[in-house]
DRENZAMAR-194174 format. One line per 10 residues: for each residue x, y, z of C-alpha. Coordinates in steps of 0.1 Angstrom, whole numbers, plus 5000, padded with zeros to 4 digits. Layout:
<sites>
X/Y/Z; ...
</sites>
This chain:
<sites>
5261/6358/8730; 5284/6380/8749; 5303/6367/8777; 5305/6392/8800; 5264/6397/8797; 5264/6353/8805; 5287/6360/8835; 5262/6388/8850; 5231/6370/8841; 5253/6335/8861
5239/6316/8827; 5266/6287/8837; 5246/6283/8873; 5218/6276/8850; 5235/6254/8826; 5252/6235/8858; 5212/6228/8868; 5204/6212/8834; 5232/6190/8836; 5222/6177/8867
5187/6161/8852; 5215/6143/8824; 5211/6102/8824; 5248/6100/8816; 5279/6116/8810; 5275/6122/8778; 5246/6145/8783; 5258/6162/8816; 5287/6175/8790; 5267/6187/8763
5247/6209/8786; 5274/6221/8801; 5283/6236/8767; 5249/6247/8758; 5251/6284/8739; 5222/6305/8733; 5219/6303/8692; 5211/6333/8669; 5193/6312/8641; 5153/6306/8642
5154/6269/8629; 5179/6262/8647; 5159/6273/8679; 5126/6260/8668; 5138/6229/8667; 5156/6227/8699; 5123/6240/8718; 5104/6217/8699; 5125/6185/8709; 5123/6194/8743
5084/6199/8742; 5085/6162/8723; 5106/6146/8752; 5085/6166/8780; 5057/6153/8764; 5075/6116/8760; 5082/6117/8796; 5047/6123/8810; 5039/6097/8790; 5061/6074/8811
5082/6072/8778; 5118/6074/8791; 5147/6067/8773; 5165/6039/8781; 5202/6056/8787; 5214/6025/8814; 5248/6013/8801; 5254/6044/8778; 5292/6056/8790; 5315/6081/8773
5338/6060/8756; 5346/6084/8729; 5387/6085/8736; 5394/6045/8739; 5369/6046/8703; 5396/6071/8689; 5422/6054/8703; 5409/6022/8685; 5410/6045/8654; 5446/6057/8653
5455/6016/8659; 5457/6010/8690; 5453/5985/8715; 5424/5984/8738; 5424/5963/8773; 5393/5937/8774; 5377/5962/8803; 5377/5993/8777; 5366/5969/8751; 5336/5951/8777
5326/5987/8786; 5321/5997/8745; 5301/5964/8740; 5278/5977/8768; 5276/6007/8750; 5266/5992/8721; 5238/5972/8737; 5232/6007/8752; 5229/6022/8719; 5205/5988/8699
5178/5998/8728; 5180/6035/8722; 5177/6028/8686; 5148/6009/8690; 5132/6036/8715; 5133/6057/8688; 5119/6042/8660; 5091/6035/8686; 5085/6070/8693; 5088/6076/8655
5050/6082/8649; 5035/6096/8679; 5070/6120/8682; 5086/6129/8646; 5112/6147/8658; 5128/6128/8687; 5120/6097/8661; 5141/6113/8632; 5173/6111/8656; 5175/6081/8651
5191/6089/8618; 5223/6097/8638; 5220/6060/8654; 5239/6036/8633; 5241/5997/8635; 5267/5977/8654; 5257/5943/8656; 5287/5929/8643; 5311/5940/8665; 5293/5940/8693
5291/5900/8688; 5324/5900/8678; 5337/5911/8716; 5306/5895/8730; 5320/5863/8714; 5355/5871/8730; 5348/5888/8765; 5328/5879/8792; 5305/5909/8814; 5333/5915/8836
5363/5917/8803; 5380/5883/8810; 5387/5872/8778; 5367/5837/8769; 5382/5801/8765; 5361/5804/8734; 5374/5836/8716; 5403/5813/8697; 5410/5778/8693; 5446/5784/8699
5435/5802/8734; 5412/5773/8742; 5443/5741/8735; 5469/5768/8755; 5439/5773/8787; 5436/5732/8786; 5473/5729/8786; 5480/5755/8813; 5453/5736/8833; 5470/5700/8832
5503/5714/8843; 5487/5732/8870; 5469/5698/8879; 5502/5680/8881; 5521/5705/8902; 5493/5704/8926; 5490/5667/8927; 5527/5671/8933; 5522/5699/8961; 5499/5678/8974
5516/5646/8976; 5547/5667/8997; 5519/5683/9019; 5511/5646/9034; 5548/5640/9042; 5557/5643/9078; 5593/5663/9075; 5574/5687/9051; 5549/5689/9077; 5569/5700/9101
5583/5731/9088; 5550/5744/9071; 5537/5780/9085; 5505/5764/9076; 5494/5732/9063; 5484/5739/9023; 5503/5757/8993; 5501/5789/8982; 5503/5811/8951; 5531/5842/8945
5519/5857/8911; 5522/5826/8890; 5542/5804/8912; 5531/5780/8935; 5548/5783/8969; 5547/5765/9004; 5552/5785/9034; 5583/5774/9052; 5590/5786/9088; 5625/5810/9085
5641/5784/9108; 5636/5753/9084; 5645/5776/9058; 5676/5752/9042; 5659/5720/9052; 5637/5719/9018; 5655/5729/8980; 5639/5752/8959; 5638/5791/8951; 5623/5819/8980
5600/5841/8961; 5589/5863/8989; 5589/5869/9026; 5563/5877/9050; 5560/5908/9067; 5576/5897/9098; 5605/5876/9084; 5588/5845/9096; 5578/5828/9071; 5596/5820/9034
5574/5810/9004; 5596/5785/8985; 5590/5770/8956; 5600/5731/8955; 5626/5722/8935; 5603/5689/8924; 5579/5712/8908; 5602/5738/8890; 5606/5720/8856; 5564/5713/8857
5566/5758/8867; 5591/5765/8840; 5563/5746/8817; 5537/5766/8831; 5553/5802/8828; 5559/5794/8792; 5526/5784/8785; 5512/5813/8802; 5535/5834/8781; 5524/5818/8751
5484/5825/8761; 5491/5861/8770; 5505/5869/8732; 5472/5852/8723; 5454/5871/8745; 5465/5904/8730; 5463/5893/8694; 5425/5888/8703; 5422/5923/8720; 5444/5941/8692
5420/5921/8665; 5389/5936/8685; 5402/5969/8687; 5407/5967/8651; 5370/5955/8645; 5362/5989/8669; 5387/6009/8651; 5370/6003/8617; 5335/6017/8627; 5351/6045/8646
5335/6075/8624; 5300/6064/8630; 5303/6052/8665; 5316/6086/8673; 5288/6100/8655; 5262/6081/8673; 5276/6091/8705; 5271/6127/8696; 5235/6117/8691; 5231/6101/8720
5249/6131/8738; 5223/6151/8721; 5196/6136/8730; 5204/6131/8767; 5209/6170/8767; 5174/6170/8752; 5165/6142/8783; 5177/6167/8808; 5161/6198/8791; 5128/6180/8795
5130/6169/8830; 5146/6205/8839; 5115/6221/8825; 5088/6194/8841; 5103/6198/8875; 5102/6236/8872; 5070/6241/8859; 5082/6255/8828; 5068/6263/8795; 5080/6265/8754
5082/6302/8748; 5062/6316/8718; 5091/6324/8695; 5089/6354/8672; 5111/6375/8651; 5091/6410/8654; 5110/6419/8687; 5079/6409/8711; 5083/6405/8745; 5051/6392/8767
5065/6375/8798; 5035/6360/8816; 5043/6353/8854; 5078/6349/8849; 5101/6332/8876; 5137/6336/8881; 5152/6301/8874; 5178/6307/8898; 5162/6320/8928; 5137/6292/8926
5167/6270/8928; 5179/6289/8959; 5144/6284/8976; 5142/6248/8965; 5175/6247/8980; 5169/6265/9015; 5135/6242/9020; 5156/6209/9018; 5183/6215/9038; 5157/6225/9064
5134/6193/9058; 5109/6211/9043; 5109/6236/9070; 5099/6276/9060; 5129/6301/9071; 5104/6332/9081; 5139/6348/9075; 5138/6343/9039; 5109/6340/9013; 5096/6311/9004
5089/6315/8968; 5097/6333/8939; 5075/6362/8932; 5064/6357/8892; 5066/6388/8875; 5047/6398/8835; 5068/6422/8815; 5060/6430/8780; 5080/6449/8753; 5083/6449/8720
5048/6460/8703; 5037/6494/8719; 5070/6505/8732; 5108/6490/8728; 5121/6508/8761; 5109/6501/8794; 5125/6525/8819; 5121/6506/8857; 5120/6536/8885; 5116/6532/8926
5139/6526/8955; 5173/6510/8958; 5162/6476/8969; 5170/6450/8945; 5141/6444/8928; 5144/6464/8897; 5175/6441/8892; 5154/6404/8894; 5132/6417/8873; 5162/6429/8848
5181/6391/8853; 5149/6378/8851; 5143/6389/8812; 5175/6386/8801; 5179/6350/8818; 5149/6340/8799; 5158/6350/8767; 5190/6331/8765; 5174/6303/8778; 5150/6301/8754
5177/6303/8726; 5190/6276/8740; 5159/6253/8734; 5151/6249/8768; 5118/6257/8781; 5112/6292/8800; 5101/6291/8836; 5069/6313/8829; 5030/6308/8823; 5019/6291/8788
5013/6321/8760; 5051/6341/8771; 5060/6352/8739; 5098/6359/8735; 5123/6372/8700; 5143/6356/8685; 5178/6383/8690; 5210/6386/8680; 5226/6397/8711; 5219/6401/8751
5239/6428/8760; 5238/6439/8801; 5257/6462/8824; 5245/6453/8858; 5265/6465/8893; 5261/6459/8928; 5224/6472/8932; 5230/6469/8969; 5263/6495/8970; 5258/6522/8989
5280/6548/8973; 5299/6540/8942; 5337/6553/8932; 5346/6565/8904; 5366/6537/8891; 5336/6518/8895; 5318/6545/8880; 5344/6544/8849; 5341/6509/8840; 5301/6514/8834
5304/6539/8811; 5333/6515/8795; 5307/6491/8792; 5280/6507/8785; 5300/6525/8754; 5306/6487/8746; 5273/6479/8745; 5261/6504/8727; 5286/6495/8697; 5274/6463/8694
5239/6466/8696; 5219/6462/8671; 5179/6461/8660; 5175/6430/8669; 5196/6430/8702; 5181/6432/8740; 5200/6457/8762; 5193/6455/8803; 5210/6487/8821; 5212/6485/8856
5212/6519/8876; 5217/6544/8845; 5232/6576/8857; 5239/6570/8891; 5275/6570/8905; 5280/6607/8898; 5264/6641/8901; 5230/6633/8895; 5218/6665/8871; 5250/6649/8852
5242/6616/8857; 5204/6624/8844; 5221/6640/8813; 5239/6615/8808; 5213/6587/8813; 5185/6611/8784; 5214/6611/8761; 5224/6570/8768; 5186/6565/8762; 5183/6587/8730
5212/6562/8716; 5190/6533/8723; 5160/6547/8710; 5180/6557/8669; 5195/6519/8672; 5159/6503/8678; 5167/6476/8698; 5147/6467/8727; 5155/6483/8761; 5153/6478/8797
5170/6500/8823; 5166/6506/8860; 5172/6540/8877; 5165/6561/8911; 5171/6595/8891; 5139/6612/8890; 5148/6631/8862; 5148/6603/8839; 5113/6592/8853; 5098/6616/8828
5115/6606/8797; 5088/6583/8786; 5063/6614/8786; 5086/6623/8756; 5092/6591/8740; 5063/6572/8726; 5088/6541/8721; 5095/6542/8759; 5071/6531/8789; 5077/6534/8824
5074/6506/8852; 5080/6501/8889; 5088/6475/8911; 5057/6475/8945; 5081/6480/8977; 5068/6475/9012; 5073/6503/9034; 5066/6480/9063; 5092/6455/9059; 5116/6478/9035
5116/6445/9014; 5104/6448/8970; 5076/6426/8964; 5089/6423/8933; 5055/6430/8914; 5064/6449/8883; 5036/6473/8876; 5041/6490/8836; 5031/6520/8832; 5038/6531/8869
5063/6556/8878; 5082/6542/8908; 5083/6565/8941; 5116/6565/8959; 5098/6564/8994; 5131/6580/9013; 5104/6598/9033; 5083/6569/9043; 5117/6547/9045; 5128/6574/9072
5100/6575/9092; 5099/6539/9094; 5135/6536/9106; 5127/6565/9130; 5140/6595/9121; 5127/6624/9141; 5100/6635/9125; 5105/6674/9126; 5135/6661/9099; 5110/6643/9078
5085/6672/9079; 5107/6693/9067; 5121/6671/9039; 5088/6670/9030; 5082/6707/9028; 5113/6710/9006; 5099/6683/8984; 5067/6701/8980; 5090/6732/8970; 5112/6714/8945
5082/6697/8923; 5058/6726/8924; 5029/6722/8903; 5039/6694/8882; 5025/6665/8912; 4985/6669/8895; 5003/6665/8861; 5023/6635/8870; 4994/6619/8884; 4971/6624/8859
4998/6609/8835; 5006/6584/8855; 4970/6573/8854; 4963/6571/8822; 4990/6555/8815; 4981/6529/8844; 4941/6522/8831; 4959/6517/8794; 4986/6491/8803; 4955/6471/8824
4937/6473/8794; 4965/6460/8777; 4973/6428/8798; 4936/6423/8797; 4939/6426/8757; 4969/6400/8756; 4958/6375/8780; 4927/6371/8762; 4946/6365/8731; 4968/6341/8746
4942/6320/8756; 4931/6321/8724; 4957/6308/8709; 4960/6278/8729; 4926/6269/8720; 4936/6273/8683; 4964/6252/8689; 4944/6225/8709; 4920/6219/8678; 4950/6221/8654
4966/6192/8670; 4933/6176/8678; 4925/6181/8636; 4961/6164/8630; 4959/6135/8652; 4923/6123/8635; 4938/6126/8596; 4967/6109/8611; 4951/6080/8627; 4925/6086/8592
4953/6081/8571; 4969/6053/8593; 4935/6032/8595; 4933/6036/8554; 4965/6019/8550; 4955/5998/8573; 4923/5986/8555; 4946/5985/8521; 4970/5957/8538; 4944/5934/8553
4926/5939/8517; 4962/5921/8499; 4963/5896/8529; 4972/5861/8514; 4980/5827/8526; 5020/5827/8543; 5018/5865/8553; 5030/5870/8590; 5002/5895/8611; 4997/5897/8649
4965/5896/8669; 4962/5920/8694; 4942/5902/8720; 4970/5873/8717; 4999/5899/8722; 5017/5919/8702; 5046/5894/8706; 5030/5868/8695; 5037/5870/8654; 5012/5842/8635
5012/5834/8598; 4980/5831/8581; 4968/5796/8568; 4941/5806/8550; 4910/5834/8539; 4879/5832/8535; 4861/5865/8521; 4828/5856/8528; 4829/5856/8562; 4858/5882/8559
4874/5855/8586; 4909/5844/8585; 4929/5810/8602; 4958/5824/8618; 4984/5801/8632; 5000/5811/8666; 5026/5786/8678; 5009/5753/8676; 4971/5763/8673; 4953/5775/8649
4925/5802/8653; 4895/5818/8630; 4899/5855/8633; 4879/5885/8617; 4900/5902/8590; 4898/5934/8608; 4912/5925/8638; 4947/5911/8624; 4972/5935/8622; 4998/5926/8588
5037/5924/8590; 5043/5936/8559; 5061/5959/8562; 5097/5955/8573; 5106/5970/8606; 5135/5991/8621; 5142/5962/8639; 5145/5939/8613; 5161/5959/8591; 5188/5963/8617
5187/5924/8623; 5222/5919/8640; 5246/5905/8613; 5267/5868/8625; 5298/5879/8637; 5331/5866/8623; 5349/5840/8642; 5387/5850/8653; 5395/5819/8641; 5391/5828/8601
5421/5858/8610; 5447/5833/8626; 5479/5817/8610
</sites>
């Protein structure tokens, strides 16, 4: 999509707001990156993943994303060789616990949501290593006692010596000179030495080596001579367990390095699917819907909001507690627009006021987001193409007189726009013509819209030129629309009204701002003047065109709603030869049933596996035996194992000891 077109429709704001609703960090950086894509499958799947999750969600199905961290550069750094520290390592074992329950979320899902269940394709199995570091690392990544035999003997050495110098320490502690010159009555630790605190004064009254000084120079940490053969022992087994500790955290980096490619691979799933996780929750908090997608070029916005501004409203009421500003409005105004079927331009006329330029942002905003495969903030039925490009040239709509640079760089852009649009493109022009002499900027605007119209792509401008109100009377493959304004409070209501020609209202504007009213009457009478006897015409048109658009909407809502009710029974029709097809094969495993198969009884719990002891087929009765009892059960309440689960075909694999690697 073009970047300039993203910039003035703030797409980024809107990506920042998915990214909010990610679990992790993972996901927060995928939707930062989301891009509106060009190819249908490729959006048909998106939109329906998110529908799947939404639907997941209300469910009270959540993924289980707790202890999912991006570890993706310490995993390629475990790939080119190197090695890890046991707190990167403990933090990718609680990824991979992370990733076992996602995996298993998934393959529950599987039947009731195919789509979010065929991620788990993209999960692979770590098992192995992850016992292999859980084996070696405690929670908090101090390697174990356990990880090595040669770590364990070293750990039990280290801990005799340091049992004899404190005996020793201990023995000095109790003598009375010793006593005497202590800080402090006990022994002390500097790194790996043990110290006693001598007053500075008593300094040369005991042998050993200073190690550090306090702060104020009053006290010396010493360490005795008596134990310094017992600390040279000690520093040179500590030596000896910190090589070991490292060939242990170089071996487990290795085991990490050697299932880099899929790791890596499964945290682009999960990345994926988080972005799909904050899609969902994005579209239930906002009321949002899954466009009807299309490739015909139809439009049919149904009580669209602008994602943003609702944003900006939710915004205002919390920092208020809830509070309405009577300043500011309270919520967004939703807006239908359709395009696409009757007409492919729709030509937006009426006063300078901003609202002509929601409603433009408001489409285009929409349509990317939709081609992003998240869900549109619009009623259920919005139909919406599938395009190629979103191309828009949008100003200040608020500037009250324009220069001609600024006036130079539109028709830069708009010369750029029309280059690369295409049939399958949506164009938004904001203001067409104005910023110079307006019979120019009317020429200028017929000719811009003639361009549009021999391309074929679908259209939406804004103007105040009343010359270019007329060009749909011309056009058959252009409509006109207009945003309601109130007079009263010179705010738009933001109501867009096809097939209405938008009034400027300078006359009623004036009055209502005061204006001496010998001006406006005048005005008026030169107004009169200019139009002459096209006013009956116009309205006449304007009428027509009015009662046929009503019809319209009428015509379209109706078959919205019917198409929802198709829908409805469509699913409904799937789920029953779905659970048809599930209680036939069903039926066909309790029929094999023999003595020694594994089934579950659902009144006992699901958790509660039993084997069957024996059948009778008379009394279609089975003995099932759970734990220590036995029970007679009807055939067609046992539910058979047999066949192998996700689960246990991903039964974790015994890890290999250290040990086997050593010598």
């Amino acid at each position: 999509m073009d970047t300039h077109t993203r910039e003035l429709l703030e797409f980024d704001k809107v990506r920042q707001l998915v990214a909010g609703y990610a679990a992790c960090a993972l996901g927060k950086a995928e939707a930062a990156r989301l891009e509106p894509s060009g190819e249908p499958g490729v959006i048909r799947q998106a939109q329906a993943l998110t529908s799947e999750m939404a639907d997941a969600l209300m469910s009270g199905l959540s993924p289980p994303f707790g202890g999912v961290h991006d570890v993706r550069p310490n995993v390629r750094r475990a790939q080119t060789g190197a090695c890890l520290e046991a707190e990167e390592l403990a933090e990718i074992v609680e990824v991979l616990g992370a990733i076992a329950e996602i995996d298993r979320w998934l393959a529950r899902l599987a039947d009731s949501f195919p789509r979010l269940g065929a991620l788990q394709q993209g999960v692979g199995e770590f098992s192995g290593v992850a016992s292999a570091i859980r084996g070696c690392l405690d929670e908090r990544g101090t390697v174990l006692d356990s990880a090595s035999r040669r770590l364990s003997n070293l750990r039990r050495e280290i801990g005799e010596v340091e049992q004899r110098i404190q005996d020793t320490l201990k023995r000095m502690l109790r003598s009375p000179e010793i006593k005497r010159i202590l800080r402090y009555p006990n022994f002390t630790m500097v790194g790996h030495h043990y110290v006693l605190p001598i007053a500075k004064d008593h300094r040369g009254e005991i042998e050993g080596s200073v190690h550090r000084t306090s702060a104020s120079n009053e006290t010396v940490y010493i360490e005795p001579r008596a134990i310094a053969e017992q600390s040279a022992q000690l520093s040179y087994l500590r030596s000896k367990e910190e090589k070991e500790v490292r060939r242990i955290l170089r071996w487990l980096s290795a085991q990490v390095g050697q299932v880099a490619d899929s790791l890596l691979g499964t945290l682009e799933t999960l990345a994926e699917l988080d972005c799909v996780f904050a899609r969902a929750r994005y579209s239930l908090d906002y009321r949002m819907t899954a466009p009807d997608l299309n490739t015909e070029g139809e439009f049919a916005l149904r009580a669209a909001r602008h994602p943003l501004l609702e944003a900006l409203v939710r915004d205002r009421l919390k920092r208020s507690g809830g509070v309405p500003d009577p300043r500011f409005p309270n919520e967004v105004v939703p807006i239908d627009v359709h395009l696409g079927a009757r007409f492919k331009m729709l030509i937006i006329t009426g006063p300078n006021t901003g609202g002509k330029t929601v409603a433009l942002k408001t489409v285009g905003l929409l349509a990317m987001m939709a081609q992003c495969g998240l869900h549109v903030p619009a009623r259920q039925g919005s139909r919406l193409p599938i395009l190629d490009h979103v191309l828009a040239d949008i100003g200040d709509e608020q500037s009250l007189e324009q220069s001609l640079s600024t006036f130079s760089s539109h028709v830069r852009r708009v010369s750029e726009v029309l280059a690369t649009a295409t049939s399958r493109s949506l164009v938004l022009l904001d203001e067409l013509g104005a910023g110079t002499d307006p019979a120019e900027g009317a020429a200028l605007g017929r000719a811009i819209l003639d361009e549009l119209d021999s391309i074929g792509c679908l259209a939406i401008v804004t103007t105040h030129i009343g010359d270019l109100k007329t060009y749909a009377f011309t056009n058959a493959r252009a409509e006109n629309a207009a945003v309601e304004f109130d007079v009263e409070s010179l705010r738009p209501l933001f109501h867009v009204r096809i097939g209405d020609i938008g009034q400027s209202n300078a006359l009623r504007i004036a009055r209502r701002l005061n204006m001496p009213e010998h001006l406006i009457e005048r005005a008026g009478a030169y107004l009169e003047r200019t139009r002459g006897d096209q006013v009956p015409e116009w309205d006449l048109i304007q009428k027509m065109r009015r009662e046929a658009e009503q019809a319209r909407q009428a015509a379209l809502a109706a078959q919205a709603e019917a198409q929802r009710t198709k829908e409805a029974l469509d699913q409904r029709l799937a789920d029953l030869q779905r659970q048809t097809e599930n209680d036939f094969r069903l039926d066909e495993a309790r029929a094999r049933l023999q003595p020694g198969d594994r089934v579950v009884v659902p009144r006992f719990g699901y958790d509660r596996p039993g084997r069957v002891v024996k059948i009778d087929p008379r009394k279609q009765t089975a003995s099932v035996a759970i734990g220590s009892m036995k029970w007679d059960v009807p055939i067609a309440e046992l539910v058979p194992q047999l066949v192998r689960t996700p689960e246990a075909a991903k039964a974790p694999k015994p890890a290999r000891r250290i040990d086997e690697f050593e010598g």
